[in-house]
C-alpha positions in Angstrom: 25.6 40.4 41.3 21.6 40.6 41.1 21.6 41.9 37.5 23.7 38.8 36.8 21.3 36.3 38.8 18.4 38.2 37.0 20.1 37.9 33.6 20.8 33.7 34.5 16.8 33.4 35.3 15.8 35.5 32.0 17.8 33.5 30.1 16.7 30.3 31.8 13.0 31.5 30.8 13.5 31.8 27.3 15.3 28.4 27.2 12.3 27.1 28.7 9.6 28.6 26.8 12.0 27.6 23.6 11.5 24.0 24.8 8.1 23.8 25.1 7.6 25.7 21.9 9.8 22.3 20.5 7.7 20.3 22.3 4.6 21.3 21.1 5.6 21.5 17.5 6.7 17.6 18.5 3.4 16.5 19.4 1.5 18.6 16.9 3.5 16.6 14.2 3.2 13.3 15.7 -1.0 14.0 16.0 -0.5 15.0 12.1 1.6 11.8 10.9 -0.9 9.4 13.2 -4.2 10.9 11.7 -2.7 10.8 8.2 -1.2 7.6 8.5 -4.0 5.6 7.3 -6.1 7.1 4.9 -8.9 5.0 3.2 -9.8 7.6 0.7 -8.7 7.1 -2.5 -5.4 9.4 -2.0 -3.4 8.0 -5.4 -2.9 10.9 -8.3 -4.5 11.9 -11.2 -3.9 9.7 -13.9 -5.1 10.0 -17.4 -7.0 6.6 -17.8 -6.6 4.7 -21.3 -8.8 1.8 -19.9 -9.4 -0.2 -16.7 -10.5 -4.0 -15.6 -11.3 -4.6 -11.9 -11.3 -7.6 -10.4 -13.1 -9.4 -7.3 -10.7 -10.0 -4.4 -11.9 -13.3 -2.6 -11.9 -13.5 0.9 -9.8 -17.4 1.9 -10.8 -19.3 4.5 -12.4 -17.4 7.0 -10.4 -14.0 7.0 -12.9 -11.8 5.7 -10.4 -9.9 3.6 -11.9 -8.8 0.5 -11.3 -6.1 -2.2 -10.5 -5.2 -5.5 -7.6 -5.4 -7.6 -8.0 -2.8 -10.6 -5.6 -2.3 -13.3 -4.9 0.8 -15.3 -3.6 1.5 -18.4 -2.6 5.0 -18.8 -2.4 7.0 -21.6 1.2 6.9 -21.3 1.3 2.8 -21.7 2.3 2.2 -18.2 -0.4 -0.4 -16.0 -0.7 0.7 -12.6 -2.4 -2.3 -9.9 -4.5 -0.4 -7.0 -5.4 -2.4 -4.2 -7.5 -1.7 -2.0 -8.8 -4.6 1.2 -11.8 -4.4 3.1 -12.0 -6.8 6.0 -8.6 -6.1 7.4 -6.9 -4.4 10.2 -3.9 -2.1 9.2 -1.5 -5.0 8.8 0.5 -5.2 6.3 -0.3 -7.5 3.6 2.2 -8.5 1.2 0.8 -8.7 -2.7 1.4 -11.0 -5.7 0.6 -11.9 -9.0 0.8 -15.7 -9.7 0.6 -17.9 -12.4 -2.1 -20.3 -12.7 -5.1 -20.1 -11.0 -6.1 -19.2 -7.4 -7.3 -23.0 -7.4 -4.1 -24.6 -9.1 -1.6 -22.1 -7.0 2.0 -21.2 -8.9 5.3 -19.7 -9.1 5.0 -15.7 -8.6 5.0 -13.8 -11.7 5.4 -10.0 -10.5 5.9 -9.0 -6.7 3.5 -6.3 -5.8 3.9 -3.2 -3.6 2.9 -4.6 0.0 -0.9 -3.3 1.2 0.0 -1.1 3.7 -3.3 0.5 5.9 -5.0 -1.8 3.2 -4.1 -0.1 0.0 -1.1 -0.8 -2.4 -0.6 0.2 -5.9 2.3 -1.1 -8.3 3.0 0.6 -11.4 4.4 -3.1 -13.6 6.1 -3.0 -16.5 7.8 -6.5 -16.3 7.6 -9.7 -14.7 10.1 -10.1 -12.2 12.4 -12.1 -14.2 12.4 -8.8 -16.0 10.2 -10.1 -19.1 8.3 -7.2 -20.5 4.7 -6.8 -19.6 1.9 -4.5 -20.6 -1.5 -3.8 -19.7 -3.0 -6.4 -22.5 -0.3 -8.9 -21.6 -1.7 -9.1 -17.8 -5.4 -9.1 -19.3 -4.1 -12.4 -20.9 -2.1 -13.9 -18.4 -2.4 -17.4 -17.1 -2.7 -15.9 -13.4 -3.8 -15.1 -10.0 -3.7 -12.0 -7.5 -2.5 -13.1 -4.0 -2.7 -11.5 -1.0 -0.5 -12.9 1.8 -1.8 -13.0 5.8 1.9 -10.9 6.2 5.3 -10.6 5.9 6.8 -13.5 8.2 3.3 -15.3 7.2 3.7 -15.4 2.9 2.4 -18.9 3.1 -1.5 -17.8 4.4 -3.1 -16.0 1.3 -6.0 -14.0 2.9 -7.3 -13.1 -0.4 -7.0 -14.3 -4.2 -8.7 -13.3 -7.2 -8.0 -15.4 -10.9 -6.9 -12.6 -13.7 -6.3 -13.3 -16.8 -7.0 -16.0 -18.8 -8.3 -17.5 -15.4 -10.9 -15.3 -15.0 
């Protein structure tokens, strides 16, 4: 009977050190996923660049959200849109492209990746009523970037900036 009751504690041990082995792996992880969460480095991938425009993100009434909105035509054709906020906390920030100007307001053109830890990027290769786009064709259209305050808030644009023929 006390090899039995030695062999019930030995085993108990190893189940033990087995869970905080699991624990610590759990908490090492979480410190991982929290630090890299949010990086403000420019973390997107290499992309062979055809040509570029970057435009002035605005900051609208009083929220100090600011940026730049720069588009990128690779060599493969496609546009990508990096944005990237200063100003902000880490809220999310919805992202559109409008027609008309910031000053005129309009209909949205393309929905944009949401700004997430203040950086989105969009690869667009059609308007969202599924009309073709390129890089030129956004150079020339009658538009605006728009940056909304956040999700259940669309109405509040934080930041704008006029593309296009606006610019």
């Amino acid at each position: 009977m006390d090899g039995s009751l030695s062999l019930y504690y030995s085993m108990n041990q190893i189940n033990i050190m087995k869970m905080k082995k699991t624990s610590s792996l759990l908490v090492l992880f979480t410190f991982m996923v929290i630090l890299g969460g949010c990086k403000k480095d420019n973390d997107t991938e290499d992309t062979d660049i055809a040509q570029s425009k970057i435009y002035q993100l605005q900051a609208m009434d009083d929220s100090n959200v600011t940026g730049t909105a720069t588009f990128v035509e690779d060599v493969d054709g496609k546009t990508k849109i990096l944005l990237k906020l200063e100003g902000s906390t880490t809220d999310v920030h919805p992202a559109f492209i409008k027609y008309n100007s910031a000053s005129e307001g309009g209909e949205i053109a393309i929905t944009l990746k949401k700004c997430i830890c203040d950086v989105g990027e969009t690869i667009v290769t059609t308007l969202d009523n599924g009309e073709a786009i390129d890089y030129d064709g956004l150079l020339q259209l009658d538009g605006h970037i728009s940056i909304a305050k956040s999700p259940q808030d669309l109405e509040t644009v934080v930041s704008t900036a006029n593309i296009g023929a606006n610019e």
